[in-house]
C-alpha positions as CSV (number, residue, x, y, z in Angstrom):
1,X,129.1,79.8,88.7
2,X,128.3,81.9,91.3
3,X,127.2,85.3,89.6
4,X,127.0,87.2,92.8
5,X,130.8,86.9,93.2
6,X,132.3,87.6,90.1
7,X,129.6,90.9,90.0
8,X,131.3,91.9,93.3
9,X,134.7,91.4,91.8
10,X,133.8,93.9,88.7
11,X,132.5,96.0,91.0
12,X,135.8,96.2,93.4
13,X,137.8,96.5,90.5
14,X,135.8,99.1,88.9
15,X,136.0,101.2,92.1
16,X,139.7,100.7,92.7
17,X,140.7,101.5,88.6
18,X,138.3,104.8,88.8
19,X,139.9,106.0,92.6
20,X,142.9,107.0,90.9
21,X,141.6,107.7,87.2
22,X,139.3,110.3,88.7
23,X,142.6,111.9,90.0
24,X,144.6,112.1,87.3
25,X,146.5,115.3,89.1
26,X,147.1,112.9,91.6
27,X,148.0,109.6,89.5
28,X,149.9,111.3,86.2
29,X,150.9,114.3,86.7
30,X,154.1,113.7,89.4
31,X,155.7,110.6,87.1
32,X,155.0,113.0,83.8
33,X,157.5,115.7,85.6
34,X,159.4,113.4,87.3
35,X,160.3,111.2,84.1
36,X,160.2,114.4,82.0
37,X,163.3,115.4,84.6
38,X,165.1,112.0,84.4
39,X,165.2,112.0,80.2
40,X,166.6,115.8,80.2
41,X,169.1,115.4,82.4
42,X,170.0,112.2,82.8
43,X,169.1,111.4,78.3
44,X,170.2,114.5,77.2
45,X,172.7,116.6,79.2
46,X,174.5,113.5,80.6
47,X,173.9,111.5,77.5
48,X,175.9,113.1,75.7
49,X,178.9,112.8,77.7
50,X,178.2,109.2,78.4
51,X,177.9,108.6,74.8
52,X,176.8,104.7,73.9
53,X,176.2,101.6,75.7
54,X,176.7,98.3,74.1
55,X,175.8,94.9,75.6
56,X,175.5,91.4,74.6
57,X,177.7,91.9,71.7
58,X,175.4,94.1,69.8
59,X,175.4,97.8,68.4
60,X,175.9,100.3,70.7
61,X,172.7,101.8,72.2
62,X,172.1,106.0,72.7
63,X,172.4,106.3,76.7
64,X,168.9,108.0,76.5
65,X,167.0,104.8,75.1
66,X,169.6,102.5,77.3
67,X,167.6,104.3,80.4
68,X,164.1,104.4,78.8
69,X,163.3,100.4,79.9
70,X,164.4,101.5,83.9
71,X,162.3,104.2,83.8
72,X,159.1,102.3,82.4
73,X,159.7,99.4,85.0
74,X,160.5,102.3,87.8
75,X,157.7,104.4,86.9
76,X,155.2,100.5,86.5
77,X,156.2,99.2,89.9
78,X,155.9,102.2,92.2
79,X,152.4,102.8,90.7
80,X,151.3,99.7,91.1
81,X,152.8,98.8,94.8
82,X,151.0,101.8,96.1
83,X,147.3,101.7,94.5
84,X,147.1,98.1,95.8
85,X,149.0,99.0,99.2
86,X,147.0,102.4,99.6
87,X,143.6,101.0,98.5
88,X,144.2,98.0,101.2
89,X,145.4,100.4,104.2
90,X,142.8,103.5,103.0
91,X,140.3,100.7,103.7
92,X,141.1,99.4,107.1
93,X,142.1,103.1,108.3
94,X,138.1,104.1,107.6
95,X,136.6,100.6,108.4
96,X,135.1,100.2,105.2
97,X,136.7,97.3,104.1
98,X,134.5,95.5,106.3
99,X,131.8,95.8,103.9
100,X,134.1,94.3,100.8
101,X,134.9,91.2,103.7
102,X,131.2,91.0,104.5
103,X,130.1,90.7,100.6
104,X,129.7,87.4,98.7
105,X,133.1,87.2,97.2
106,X,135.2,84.6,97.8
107,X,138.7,86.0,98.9
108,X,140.9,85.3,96.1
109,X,138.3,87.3,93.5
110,X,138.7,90.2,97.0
111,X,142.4,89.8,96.6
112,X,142.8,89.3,92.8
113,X,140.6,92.3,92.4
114,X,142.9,94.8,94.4
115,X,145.7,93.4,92.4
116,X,144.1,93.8,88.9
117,X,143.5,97.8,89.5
118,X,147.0,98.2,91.2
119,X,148.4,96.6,87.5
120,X,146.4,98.8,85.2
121,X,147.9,101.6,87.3
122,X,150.9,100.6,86.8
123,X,150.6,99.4,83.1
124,X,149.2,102.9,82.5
125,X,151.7,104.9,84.0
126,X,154.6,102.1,82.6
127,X,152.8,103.7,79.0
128,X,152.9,107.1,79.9
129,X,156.8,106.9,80.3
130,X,157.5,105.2,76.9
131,X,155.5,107.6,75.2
132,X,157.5,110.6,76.9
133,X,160.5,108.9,76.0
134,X,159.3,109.1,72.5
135,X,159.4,112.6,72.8
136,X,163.3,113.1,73.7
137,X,164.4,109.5,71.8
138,X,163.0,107.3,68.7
139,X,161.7,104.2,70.6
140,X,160.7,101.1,69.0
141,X,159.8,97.6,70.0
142,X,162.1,94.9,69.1
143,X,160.0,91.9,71.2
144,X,156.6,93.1,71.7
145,X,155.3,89.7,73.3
146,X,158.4,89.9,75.7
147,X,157.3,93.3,76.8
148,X,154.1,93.0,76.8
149,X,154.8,89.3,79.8
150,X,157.2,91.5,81.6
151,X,155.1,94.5,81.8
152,X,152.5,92.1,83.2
153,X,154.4,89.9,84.8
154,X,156.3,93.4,87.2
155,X,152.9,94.9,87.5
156,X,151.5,91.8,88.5
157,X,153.6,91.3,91.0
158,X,154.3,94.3,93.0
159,X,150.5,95.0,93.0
160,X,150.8,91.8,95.1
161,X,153.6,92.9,97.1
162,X,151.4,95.8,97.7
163,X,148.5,93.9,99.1
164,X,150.4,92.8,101.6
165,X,152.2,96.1,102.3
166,X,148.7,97.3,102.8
167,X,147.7,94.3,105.5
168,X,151.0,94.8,107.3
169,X,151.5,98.6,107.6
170,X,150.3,99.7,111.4
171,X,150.8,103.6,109.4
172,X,150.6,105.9,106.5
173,X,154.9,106.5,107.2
174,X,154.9,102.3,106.5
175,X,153.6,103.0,103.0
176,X,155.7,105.5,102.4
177,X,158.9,103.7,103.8
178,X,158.4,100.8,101.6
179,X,158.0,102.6,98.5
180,X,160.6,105.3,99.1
181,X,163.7,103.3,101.4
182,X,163.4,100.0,99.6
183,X,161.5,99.6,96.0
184,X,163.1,102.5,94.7
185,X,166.5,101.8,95.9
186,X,166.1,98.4,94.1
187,X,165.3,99.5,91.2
188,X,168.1,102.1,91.3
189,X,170.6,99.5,91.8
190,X,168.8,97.3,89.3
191,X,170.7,98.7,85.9
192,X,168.8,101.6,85.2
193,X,171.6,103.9,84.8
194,X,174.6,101.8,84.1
195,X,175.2,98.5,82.9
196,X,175.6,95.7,85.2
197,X,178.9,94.0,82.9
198,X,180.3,97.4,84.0
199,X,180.6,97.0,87.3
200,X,184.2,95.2,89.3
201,X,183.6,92.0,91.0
202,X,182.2,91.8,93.3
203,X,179.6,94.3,92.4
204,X,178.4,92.6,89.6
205,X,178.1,89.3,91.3
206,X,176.0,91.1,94.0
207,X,173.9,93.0,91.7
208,X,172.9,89.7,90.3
209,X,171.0,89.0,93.5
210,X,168.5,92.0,92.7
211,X,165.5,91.0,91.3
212,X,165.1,94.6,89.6
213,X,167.8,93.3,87.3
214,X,165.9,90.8,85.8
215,X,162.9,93.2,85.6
216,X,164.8,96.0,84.1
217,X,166.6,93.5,81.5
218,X,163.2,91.8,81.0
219,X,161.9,95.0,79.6
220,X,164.7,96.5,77.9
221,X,165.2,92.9,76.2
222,X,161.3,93.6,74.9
223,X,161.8,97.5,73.9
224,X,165.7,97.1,72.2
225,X,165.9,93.2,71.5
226,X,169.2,92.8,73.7
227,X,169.9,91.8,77.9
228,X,172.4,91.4,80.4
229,X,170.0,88.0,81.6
230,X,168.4,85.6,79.9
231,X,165.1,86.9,79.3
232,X,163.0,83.2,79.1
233,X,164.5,82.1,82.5
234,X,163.9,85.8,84.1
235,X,160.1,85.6,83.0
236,X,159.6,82.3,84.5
237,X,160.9,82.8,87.9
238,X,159.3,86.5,88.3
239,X,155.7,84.8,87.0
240,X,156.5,82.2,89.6
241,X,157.1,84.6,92.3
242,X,154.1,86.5,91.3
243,X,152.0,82.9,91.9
244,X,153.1,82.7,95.5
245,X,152.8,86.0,96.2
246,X,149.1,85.9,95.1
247,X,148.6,83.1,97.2
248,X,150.3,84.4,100.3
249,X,148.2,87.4,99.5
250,X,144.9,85.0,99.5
251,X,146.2,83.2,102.6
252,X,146.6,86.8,104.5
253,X,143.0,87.5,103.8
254,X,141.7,84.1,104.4
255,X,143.6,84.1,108.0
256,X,142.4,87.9,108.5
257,X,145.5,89.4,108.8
258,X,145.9,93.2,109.3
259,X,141.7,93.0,108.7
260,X,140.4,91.7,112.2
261,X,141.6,92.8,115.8
């Protein structure tokens, strides 16, 4: 077992997890406002008007705890994209990431470390939105194993997406783009708000072709026990996009893409 290695891995993760816990006005403070904005007036004001959502046949759900599992996965993704993305790009903008390259690491515990801190980013700030939802809402868990994979699984994955975000980006307006123009917009489309059954064809057929849907279902399906998608065959295709994204992520760093001239 090489020792030196995994030491270097602990140590890059270490270093990426305390660059945004060290600025918590930076990491928790905008998605506290933000999310404490979305649950009044989205939860309350227009809850009330919207009234109760039902799907799959079961009891109708408050509109405020129908939105809770969007915002978590929202709130998860975002976080996690950008640490991993920023933390990649902060590091070839300053030419210090030559020194992570240059260490005895092998590049998957490199790449694997970048995407472990962008998840407990995300995981964290995924946590900080239930338990503000708790505040406006009673929240339980119905499946906690199915939202604890999910969780995971979302975080997991667009820390990856990050990575190479991060290797690709020429500009700070890239990250920015990407996170803004496109993830968002996903996940906006994903079911958050409204209920995918709700839409006319051929909406709802196209909606189906979102990945956010199965993200957004994956997690409501773990807080309130009911989902638009089957929750088993949505975890094993997002854990297997996760897998190739990870190794397209090792492959990237391997070939020295976005790291050499």
């Amino acid at each position: 077992m090489n020792l030196s290695g995994f030491t270097g891995f602990k140590t890059l993760a270490r270093r990426e997890i305390l660059r945004f816990l060290r600025r918590p006005r930076n990491t928790f403070v905008p998605p506290f406002i933000t999310n404490v904005l979305y649950f009044s007036v989205f939860g309350v004001i227009l809850g009330d008007r919207v009234g109760r959502i039902a799907l799959d046949g079961g009891d109708p759900i408050p509109y405020i705890l129908f939105i809770l599992p969007g915002l978590v996965v929202l709130g998860a993704i975002s976080n996690a994209f950008e640490n991993a993305s920023f933390s990649i790009f902060h590091g070839r903008w300053n030419d210090y990431i030559e020194e992570t390259l240059t260490s005895p690491m092998s590049y998957s515990r490199m790449v694997v470390a970048y995407i472990v801190a962008g998840a407990t980013r995300g995981l964290l700030v995924g946590s900080l939105i239930a338990v503000i939802g708790a505040f406006f809402t009673s929240v339980g868990v119905a499946k906690p194993f199915y939202l604890a994979a999910f969780g995971l699984v979302v975080s997991l994955l667009f820390a990856s997406f990050g990575v190479v975000v991060g290797l690709w980006a020429d500009d700070w307006d890239n990250l920015t783009m990407m996170n803004q123009f496109i993830v968002r917009p996903l996940v906006f489309f994903g079911g958050v708000f409204y209920a995918i059954r709700e839409l006319p064809s051929p909406y709802q057929e196209l909606s189906m072709l979102n990945p956010m849907v199965y993200m957004v279902n994956g997690v409501r399906y773990g807080f309130l026990g009911v989902s638009e998608v089957d929750p088993n065959w949505s975890l094993a295709v997002l854990s297997a996009l996760t897998a190739a994204v990870l190794a397209l992520d090792i492959a990237l760093f391997k070939r020295g893409y976005g790291l050499t001239d």
